[in-house]
mmJSON file of the N, C-alpha and C atoms, coordinates in Angstrom:
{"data_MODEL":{"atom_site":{
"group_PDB":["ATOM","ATOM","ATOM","ATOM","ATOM","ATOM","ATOM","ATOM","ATOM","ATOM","ATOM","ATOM","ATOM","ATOM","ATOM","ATOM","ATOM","ATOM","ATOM","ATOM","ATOM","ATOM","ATOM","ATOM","ATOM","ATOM","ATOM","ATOM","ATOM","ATOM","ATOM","ATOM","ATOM","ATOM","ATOM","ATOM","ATOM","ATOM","ATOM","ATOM","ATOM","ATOM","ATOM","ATOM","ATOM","ATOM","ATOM","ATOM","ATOM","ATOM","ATOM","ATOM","ATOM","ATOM","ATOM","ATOM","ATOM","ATOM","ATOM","ATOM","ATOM","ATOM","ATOM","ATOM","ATOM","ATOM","ATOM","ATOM","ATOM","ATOM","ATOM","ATOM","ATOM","ATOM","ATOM","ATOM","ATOM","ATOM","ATOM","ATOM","ATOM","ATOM","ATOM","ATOM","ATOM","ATOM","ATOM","ATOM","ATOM","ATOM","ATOM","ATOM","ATOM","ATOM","ATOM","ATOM","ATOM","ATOM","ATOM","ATOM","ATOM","ATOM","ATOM","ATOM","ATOM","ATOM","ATOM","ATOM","ATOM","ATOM","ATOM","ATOM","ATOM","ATOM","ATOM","ATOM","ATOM","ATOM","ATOM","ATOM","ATOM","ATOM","ATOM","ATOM","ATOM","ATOM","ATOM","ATOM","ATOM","ATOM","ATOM","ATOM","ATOM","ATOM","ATOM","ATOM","ATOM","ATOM","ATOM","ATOM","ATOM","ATOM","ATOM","ATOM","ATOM","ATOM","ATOM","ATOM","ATOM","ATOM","ATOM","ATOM","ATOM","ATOM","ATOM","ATOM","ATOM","ATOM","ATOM","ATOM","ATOM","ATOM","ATOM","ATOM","ATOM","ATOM","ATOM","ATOM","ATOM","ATOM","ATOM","ATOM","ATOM","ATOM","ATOM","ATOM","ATOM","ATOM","ATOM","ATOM","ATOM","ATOM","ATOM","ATOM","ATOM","ATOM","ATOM","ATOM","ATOM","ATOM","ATOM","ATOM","ATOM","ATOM","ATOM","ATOM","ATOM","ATOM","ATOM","ATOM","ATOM","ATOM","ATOM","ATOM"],
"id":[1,2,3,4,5,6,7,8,9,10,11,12,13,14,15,16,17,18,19,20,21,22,23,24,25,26,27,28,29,30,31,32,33,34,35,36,37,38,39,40,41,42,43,44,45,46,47,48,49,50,51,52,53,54,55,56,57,58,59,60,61,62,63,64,65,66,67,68,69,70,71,72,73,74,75,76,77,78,79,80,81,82,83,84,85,86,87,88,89,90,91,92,93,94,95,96,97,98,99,100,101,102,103,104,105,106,107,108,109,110,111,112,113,114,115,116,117,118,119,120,121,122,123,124,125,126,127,128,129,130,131,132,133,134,135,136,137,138,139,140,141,142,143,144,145,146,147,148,149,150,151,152,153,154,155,156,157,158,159,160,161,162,163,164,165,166,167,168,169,170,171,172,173,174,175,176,177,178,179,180,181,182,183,184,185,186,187,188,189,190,191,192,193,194,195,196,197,198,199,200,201,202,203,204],
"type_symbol":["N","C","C","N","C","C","N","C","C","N","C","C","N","C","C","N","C","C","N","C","C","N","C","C","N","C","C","N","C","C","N","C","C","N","C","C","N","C","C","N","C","C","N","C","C","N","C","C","N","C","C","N","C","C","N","C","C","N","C","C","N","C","C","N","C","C","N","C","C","N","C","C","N","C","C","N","C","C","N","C","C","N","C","C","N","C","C","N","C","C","N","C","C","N","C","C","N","C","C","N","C","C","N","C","C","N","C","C","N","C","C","N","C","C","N","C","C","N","C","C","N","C","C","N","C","C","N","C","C","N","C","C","N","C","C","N","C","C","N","C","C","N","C","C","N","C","C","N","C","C","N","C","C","N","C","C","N","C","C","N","C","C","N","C","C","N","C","C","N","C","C","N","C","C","N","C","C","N","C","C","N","C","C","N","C","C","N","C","C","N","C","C","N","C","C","N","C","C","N","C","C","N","C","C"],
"label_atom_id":["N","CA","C","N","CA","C","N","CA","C","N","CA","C","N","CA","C","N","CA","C","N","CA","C","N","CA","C","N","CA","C","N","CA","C","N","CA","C","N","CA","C","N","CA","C","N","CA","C","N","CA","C","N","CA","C","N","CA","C","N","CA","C","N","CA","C","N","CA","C","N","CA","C","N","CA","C","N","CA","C","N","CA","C","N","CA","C","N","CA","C","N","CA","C","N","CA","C","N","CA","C","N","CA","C","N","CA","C","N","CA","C","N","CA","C","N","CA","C","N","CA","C","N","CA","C","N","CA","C","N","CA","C","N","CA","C","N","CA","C","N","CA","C","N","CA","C","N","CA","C","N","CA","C","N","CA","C","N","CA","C","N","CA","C","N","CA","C","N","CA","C","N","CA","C","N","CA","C","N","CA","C","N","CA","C","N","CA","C","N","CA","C","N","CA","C","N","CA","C","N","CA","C","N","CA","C","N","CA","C","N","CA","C","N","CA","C","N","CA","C","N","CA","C","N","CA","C","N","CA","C","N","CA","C","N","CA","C"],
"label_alt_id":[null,null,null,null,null,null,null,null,null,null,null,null,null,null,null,null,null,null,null,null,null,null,null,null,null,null,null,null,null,null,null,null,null,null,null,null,null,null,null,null,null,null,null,null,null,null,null,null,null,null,null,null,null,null,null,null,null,null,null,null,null,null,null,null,null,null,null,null,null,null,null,null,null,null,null,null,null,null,null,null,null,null,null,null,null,null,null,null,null,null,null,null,null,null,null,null,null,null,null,null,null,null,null,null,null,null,null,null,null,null,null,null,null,null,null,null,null,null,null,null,null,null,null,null,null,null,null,null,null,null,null,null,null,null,null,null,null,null,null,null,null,null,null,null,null,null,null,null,null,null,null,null,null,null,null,null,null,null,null,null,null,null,null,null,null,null,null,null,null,null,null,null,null,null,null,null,null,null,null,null,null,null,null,null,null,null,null,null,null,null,null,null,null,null,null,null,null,null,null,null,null,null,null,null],
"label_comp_id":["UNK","UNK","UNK","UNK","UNK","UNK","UNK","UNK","UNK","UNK","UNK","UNK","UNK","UNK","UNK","UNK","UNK","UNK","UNK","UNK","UNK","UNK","UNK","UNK","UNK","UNK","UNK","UNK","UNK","UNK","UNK","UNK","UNK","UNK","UNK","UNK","UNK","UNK","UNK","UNK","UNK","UNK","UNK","UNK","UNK","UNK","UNK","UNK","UNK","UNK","UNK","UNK","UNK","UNK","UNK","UNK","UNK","UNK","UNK","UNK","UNK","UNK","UNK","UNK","UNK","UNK","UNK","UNK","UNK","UNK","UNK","UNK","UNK","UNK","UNK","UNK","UNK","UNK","UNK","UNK","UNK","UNK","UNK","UNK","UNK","UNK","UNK","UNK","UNK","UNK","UNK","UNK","UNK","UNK","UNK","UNK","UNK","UNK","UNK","UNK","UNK","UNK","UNK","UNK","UNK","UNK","UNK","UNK","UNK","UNK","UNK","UNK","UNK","UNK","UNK","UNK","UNK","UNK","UNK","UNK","UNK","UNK","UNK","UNK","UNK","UNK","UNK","UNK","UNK","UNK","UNK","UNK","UNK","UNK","UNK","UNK","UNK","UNK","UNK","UNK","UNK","UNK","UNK","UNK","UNK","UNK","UNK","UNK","UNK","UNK","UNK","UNK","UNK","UNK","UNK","UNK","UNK","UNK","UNK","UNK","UNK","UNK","UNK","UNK","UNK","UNK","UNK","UNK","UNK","UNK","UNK","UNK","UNK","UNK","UNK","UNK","UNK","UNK","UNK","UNK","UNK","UNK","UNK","UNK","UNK","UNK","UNK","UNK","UNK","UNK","UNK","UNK","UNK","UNK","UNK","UNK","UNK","UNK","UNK","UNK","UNK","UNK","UNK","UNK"],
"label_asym_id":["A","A","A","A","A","A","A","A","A","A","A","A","A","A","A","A","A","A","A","A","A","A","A","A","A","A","A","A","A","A","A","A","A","A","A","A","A","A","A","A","A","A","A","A","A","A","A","A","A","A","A","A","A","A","A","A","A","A","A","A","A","A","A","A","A","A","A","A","A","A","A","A","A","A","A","A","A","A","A","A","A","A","A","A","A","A","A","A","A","A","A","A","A","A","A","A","A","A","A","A","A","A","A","A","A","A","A","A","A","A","A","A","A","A","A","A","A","A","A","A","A","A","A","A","A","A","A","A","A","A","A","A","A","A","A","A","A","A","A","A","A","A","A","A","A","A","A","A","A","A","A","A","A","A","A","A","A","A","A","A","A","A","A","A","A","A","A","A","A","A","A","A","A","A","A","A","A","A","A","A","A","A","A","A","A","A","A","A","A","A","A","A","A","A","A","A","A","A","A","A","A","A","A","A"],
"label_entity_id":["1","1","1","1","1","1","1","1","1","1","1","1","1","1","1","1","1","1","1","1","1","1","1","1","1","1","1","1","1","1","1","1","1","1","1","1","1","1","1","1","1","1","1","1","1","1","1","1","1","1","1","1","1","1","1","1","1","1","1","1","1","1","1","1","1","1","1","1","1","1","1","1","1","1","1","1","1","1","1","1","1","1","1","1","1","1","1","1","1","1","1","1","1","1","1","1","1","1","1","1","1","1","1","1","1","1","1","1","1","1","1","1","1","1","1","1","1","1","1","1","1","1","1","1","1","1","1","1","1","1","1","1","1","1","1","1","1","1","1","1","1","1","1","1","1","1","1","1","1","1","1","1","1","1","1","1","1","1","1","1","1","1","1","1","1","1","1","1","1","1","1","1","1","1","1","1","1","1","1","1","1","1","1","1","1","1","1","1","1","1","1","1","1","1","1","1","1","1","1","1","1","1","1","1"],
"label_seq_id":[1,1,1,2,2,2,3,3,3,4,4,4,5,5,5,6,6,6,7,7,7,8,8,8,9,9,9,10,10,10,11,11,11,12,12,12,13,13,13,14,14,14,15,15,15,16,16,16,17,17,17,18,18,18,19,19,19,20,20,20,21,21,21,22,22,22,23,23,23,24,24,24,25,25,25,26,26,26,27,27,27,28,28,28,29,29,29,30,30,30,31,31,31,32,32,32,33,33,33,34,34,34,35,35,35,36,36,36,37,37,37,38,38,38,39,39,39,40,40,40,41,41,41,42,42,42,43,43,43,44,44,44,45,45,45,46,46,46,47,47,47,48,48,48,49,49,49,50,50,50,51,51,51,52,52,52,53,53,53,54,54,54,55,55,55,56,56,56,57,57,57,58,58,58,59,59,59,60,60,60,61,61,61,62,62,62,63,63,63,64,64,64,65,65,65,66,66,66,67,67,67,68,68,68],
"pdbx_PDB_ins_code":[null,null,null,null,null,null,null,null,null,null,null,null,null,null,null,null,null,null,null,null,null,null,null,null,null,null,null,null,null,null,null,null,null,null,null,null,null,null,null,null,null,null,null,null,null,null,null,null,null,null,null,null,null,null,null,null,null,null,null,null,null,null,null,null,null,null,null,null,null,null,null,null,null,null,null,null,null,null,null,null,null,null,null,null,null,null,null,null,null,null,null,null,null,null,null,null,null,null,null,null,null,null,null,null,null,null,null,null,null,null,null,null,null,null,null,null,null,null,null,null,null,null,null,null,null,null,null,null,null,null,null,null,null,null,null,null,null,null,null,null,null,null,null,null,null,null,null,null,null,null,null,null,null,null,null,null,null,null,null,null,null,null,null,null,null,null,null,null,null,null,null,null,null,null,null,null,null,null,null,null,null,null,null,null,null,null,null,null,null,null,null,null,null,null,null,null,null,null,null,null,null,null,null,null],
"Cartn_x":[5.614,6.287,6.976,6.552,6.692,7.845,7.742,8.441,8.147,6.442,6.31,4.963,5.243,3.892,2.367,1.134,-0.363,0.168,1.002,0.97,1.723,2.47,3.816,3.119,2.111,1.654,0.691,-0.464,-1.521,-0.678,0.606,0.603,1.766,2.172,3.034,1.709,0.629,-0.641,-1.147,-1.549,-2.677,-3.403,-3.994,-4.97,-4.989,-6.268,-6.096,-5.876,-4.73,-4.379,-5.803,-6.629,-7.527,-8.676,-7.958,-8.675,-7.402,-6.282,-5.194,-5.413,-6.068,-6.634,-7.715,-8.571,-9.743,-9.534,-9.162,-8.525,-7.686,-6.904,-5.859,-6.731,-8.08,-8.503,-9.759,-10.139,-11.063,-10.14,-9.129,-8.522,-8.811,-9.507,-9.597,-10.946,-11.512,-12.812,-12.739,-14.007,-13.386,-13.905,-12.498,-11.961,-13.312,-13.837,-14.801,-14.56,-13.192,-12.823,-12.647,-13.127,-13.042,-11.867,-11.796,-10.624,-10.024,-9.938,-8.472,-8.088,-8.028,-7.866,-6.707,-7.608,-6.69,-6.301,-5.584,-5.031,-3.737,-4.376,-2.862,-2.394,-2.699,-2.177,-1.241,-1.803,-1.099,0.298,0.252,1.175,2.227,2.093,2.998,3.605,2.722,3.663,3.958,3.795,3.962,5.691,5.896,6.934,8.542,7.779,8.642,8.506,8.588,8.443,7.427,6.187,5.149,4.642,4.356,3.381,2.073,0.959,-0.037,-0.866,-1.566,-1.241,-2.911,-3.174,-5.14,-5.246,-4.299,-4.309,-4.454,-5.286,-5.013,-4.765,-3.877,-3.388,-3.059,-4.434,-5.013,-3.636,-3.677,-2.826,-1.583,-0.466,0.483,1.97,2.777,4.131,5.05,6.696,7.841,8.058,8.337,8.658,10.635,10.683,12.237,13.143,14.548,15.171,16.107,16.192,17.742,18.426,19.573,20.952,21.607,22.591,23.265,23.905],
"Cartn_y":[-12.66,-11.959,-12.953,-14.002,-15.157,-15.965,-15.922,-16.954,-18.558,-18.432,-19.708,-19.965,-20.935,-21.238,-21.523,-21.736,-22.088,-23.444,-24.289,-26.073,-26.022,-25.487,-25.4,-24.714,-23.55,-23.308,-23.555,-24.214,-25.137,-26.58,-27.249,-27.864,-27.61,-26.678,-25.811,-25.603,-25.084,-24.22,-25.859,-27.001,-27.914,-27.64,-27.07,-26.507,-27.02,-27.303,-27.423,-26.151,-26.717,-25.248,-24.792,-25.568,-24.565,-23.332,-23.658,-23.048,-21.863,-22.175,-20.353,-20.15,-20.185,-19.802,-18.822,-19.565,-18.752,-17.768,-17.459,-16.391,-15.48,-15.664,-14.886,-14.265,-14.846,-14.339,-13.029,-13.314,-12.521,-11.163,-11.126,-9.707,-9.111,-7.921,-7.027,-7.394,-8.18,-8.824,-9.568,-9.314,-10.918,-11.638,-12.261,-14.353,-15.036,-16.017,-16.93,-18.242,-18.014,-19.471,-19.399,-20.891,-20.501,-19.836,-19.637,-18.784,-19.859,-20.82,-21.974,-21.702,-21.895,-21.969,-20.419,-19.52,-18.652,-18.361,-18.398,-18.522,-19.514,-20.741,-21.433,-20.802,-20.161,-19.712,-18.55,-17.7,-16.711,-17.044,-17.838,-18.454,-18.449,-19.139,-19.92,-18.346,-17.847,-16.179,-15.858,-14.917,-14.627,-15.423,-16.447,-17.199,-16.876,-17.388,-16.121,-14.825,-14.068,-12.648,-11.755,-12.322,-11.575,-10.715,-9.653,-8.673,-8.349,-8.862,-8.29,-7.047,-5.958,-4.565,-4.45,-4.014,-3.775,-1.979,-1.437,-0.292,0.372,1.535,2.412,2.088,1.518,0.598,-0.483,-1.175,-2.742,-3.091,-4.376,-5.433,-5.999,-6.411,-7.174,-6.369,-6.136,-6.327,-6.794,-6.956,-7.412,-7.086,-7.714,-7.142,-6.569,-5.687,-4.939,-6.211,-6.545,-7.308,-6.425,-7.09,-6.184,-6.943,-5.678,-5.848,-6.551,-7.274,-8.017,-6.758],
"Cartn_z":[128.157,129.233,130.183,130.011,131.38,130.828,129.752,128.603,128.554,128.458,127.997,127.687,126.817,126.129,127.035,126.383,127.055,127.36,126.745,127.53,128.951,128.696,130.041,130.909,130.94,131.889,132.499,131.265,132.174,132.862,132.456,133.008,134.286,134.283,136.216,137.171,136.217,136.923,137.268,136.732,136.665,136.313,135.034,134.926,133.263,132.589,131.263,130.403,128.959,128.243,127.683,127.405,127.424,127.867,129.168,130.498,130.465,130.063,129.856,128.807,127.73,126.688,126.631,127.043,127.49,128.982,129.198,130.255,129.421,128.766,128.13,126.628,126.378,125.403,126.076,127.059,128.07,128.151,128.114,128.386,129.361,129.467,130.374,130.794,130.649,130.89,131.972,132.796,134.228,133.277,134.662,134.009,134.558,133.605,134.517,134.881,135.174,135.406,137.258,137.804,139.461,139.798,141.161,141.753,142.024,142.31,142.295,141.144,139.94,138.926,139.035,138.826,138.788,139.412,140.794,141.593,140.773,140.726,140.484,139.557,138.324,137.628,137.892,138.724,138.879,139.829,140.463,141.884,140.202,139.22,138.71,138.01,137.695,136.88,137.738,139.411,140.165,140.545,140.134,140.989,139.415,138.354,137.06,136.935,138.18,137.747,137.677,137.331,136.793,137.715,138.181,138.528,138.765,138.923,139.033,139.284,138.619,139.508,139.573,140.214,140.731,141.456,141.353,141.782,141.045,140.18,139.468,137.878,137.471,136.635,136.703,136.108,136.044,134.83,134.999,134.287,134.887,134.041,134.726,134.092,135.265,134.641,135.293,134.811,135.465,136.434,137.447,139.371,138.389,139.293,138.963,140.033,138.92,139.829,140.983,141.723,142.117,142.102,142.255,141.529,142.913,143.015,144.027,144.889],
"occupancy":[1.0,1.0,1.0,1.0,1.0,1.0,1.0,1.0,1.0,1.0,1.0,1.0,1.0,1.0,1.0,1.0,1.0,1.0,1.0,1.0,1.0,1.0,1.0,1.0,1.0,1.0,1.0,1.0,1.0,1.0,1.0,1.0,1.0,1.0,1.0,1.0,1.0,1.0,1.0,1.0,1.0,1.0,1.0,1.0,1.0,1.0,1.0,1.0,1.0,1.0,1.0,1.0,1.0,1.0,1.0,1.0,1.0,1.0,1.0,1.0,1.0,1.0,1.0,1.0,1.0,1.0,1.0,1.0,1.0,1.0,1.0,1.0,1.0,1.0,1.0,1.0,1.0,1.0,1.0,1.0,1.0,1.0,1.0,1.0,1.0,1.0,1.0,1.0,1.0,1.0,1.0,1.0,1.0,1.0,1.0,1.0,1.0,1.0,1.0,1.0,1.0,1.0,1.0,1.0,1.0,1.0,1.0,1.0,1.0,1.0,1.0,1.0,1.0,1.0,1.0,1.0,1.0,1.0,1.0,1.0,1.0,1.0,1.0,1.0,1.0,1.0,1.0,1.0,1.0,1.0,1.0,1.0,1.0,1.0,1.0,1.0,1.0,1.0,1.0,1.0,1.0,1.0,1.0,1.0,1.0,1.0,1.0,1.0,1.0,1.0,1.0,1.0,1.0,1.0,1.0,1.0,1.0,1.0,1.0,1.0,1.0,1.0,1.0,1.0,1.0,1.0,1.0,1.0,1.0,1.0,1.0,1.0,1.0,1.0,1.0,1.0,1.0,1.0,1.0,1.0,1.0,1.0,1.0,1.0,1.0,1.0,1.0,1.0,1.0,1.0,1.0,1.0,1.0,1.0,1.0,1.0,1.0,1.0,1.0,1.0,1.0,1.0,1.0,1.0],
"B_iso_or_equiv":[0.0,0.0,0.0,0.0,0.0,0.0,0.0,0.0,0.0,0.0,0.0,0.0,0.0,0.0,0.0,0.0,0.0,0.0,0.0,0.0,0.0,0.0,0.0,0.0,0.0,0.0,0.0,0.0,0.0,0.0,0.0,0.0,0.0,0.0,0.0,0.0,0.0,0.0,0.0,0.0,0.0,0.0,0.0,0.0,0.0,0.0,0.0,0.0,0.0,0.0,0.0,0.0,0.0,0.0,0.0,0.0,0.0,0.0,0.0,0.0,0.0,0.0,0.0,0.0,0.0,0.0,0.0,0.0,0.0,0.0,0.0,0.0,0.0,0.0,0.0,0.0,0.0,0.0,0.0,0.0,0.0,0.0,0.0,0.0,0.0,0.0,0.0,0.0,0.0,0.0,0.0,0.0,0.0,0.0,0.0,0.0,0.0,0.0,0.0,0.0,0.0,0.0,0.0,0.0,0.0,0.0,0.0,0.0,0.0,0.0,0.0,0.0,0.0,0.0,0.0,0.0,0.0,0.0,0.0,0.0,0.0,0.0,0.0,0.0,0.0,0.0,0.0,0.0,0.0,0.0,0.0,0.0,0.0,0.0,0.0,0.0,0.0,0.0,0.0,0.0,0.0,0.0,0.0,0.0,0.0,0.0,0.0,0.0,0.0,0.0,0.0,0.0,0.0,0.0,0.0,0.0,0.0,0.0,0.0,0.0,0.0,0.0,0.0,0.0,0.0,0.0,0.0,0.0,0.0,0.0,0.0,0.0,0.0,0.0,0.0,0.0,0.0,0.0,0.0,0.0,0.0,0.0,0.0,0.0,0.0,0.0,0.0,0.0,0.0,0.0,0.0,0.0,0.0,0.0,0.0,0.0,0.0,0.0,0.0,0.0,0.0,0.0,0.0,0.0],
"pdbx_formal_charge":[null,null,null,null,null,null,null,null,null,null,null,null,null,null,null,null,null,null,null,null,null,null,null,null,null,null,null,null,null,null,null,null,null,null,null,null,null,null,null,null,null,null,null,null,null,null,null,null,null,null,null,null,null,null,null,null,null,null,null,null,null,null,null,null,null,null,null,null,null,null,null,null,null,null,null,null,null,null,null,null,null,null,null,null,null,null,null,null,null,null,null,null,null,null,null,null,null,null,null,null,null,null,null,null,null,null,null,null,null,null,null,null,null,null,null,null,null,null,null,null,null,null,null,null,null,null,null,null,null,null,null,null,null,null,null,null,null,null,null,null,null,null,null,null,null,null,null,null,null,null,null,null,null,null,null,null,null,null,null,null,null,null,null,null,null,null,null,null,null,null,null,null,null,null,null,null,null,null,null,null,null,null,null,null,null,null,null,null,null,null,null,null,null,null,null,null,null,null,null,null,null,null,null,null],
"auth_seq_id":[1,1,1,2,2,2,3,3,3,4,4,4,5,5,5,6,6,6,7,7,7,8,8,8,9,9,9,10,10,10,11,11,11,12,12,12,13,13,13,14,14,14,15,15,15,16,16,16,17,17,17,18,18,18,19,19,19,20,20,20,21,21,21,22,22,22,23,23,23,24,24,24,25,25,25,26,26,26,27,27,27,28,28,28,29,29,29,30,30,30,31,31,31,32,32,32,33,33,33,34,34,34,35,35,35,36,36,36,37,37,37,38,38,38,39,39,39,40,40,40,41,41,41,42,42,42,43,43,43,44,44,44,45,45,45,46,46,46,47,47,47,48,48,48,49,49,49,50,50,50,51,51,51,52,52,52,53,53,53,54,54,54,55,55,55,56,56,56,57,57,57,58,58,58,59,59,59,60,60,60,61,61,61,62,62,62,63,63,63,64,64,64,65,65,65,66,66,66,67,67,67,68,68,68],
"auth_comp_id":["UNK","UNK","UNK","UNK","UNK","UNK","UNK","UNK","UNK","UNK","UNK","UNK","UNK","UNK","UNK","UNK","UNK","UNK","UNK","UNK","UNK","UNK","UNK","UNK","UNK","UNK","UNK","UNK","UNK","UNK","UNK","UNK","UNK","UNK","UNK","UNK","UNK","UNK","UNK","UNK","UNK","UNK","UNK","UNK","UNK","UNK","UNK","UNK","UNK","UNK","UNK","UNK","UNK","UNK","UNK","UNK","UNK","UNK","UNK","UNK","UNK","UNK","UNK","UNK","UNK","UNK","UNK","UNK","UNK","UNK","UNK","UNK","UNK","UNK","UNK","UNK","UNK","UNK","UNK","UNK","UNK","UNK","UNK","UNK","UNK","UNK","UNK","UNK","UNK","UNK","UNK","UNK","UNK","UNK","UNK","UNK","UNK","UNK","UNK","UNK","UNK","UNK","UNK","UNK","UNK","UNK","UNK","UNK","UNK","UNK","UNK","UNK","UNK","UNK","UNK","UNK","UNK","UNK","UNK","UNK","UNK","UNK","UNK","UNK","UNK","UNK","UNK","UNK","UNK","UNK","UNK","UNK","UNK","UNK","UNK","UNK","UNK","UNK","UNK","UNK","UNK","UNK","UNK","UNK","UNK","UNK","UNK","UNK","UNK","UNK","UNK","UNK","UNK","UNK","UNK","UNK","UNK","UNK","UNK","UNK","UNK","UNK","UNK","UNK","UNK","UNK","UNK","UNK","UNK","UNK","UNK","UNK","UNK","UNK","UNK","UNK","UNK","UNK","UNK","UNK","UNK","UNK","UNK","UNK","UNK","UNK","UNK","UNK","UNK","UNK","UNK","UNK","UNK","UNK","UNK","UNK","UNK","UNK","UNK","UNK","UNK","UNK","UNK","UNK"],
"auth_asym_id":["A","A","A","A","A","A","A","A","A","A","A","A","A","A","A","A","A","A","A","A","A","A","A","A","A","A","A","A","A","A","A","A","A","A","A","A","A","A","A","A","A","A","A","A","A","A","A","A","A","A","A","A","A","A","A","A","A","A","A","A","A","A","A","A","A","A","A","A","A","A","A","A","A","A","A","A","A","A","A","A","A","A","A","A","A","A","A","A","A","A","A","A","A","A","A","A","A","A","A","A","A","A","A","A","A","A","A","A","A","A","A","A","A","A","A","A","A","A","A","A","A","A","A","A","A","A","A","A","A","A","A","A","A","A","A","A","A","A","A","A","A","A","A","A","A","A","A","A","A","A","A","A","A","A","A","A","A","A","A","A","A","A","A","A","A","A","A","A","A","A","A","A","A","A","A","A","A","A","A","A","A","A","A","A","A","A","A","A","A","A","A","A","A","A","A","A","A","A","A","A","A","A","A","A"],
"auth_atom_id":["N","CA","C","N","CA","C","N","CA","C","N","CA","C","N","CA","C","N","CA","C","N","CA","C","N","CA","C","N","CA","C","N","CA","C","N","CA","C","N","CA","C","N","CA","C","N","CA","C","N","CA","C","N","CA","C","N","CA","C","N","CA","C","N","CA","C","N","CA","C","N","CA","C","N","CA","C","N","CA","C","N","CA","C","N","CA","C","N","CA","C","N","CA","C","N","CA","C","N","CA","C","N","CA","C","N","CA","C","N","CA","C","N","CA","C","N","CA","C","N","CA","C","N","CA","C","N","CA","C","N","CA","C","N","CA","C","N","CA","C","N","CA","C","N","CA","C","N","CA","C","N","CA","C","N","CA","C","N","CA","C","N","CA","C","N","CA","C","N","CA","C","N","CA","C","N","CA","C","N","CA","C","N","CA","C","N","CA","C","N","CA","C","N","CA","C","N","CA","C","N","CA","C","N","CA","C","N","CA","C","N","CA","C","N","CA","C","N","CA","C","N","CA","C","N","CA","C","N","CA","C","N","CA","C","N","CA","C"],
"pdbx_PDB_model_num":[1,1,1,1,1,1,1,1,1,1,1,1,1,1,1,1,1,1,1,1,1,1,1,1,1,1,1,1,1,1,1,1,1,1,1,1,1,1,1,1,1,1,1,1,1,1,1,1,1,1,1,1,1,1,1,1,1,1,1,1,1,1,1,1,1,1,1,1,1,1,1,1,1,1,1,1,1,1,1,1,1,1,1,1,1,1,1,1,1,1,1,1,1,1,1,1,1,1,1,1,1,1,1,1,1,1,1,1,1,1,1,1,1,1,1,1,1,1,1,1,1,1,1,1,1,1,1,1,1,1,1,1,1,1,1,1,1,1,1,1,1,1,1,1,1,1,1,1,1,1,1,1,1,1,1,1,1,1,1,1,1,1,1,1,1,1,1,1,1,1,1,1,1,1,1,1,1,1,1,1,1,1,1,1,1,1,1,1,1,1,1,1,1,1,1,1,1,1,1,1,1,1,1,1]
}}}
């Protein structure tokens, strides 16, 4: 969705790819990785677009762009 691989984003996030591995394999499961961690991670989708939703309907999607 983000358009990019587990290396590029553990290394935008600081975080090792195998630490977005294991998060991205947890699914709908809590993450047990600390909250820095995911935090940085999310700052870095959050900043391409990404969505987070905790209301009602859990998961992530595209923020809508607007149009100029």
């Amino acid at each position: 969705m983000a358009g990019m691989d587990h290396s590029t984003l553990g290394k935008r996030a600081g975080v090792n790819i195998n630490t977005i591995g294991s998060m991205e394999k947890r699914g709908s499961e809590g993450l047990i990785s600390g909250l820095d961690k995911i935090q940085q991670v999310m700052r870095v989708l959050e900043a391409k677009g990404i969505e987070f939703l905790n209301h009602g309907e859990p998961g992530v999607k595209l923020k809508r762009r607007e149009l100029p």
